[in-house]
C-alpha positions in Angstrom: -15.1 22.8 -44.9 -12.1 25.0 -45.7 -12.3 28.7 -45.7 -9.7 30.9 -46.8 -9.7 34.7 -46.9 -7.2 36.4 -49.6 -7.3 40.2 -48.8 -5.1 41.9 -51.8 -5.4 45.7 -52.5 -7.4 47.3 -55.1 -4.8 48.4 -57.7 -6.2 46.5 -60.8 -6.1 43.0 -60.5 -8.1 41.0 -63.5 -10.7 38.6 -63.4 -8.8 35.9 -64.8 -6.0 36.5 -61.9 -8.7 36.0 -59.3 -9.8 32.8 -61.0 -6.3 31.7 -60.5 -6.4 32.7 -57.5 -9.5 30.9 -56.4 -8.0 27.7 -58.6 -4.8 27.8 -56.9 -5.7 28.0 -53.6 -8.5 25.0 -54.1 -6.1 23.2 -55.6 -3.0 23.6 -52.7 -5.8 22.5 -49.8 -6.8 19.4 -52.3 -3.2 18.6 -52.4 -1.8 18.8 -49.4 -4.5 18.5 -46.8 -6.8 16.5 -49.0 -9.9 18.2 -49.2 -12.5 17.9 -51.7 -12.5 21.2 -53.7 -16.4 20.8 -53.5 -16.2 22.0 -49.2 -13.8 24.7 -50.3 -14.4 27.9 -49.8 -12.6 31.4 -51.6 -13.0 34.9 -50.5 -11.1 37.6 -51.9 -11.3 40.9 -50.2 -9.9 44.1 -52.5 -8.9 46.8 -49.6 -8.3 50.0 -50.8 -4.4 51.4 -50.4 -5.8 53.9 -48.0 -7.5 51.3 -46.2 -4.3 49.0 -46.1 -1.5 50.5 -43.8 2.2 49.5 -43.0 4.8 50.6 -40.8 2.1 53.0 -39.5 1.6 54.5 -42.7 -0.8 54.0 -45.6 0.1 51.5 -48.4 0.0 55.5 -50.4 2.2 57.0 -48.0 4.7 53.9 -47.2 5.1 53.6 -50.9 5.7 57.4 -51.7 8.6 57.4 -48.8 9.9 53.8 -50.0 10.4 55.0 -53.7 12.7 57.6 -52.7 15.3 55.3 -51.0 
């Protein structure tokens, strides 16, 4: 059974974008590894920015440094 874990942050993103999600990714294991999309199993964590950090920074910080350049 096929489990797989999308973690995205929490900025917004629609219903119908985590359908597609969910779709997409059922539909890539069917395709290429050949598993029924009936075993399939789609998580999709939302982590906060300030729970989400990069380059030692919070996505909030990294981003506010990064527009400058």
């Amino acid at each position: 059974m096929p489990y797989v874990n999308i973690r995205i942050t929490r900025e917004g993103t629609t219903r119908e974008q985590k359908e597609q999600l969910i779709k997409g990714a059922t539909q890539l294991l069917q395709e290429v590894l050949g598993k029924p999309p009936s075993t399939t199993v789609v998580v999709i964590d939302e982590v906060d920015v300030d729970n989400w950090g990069m380059c030692g920074d919070t996505i909030t910080v990294y981003r506010q440094k990064n527009l400058n350049k």
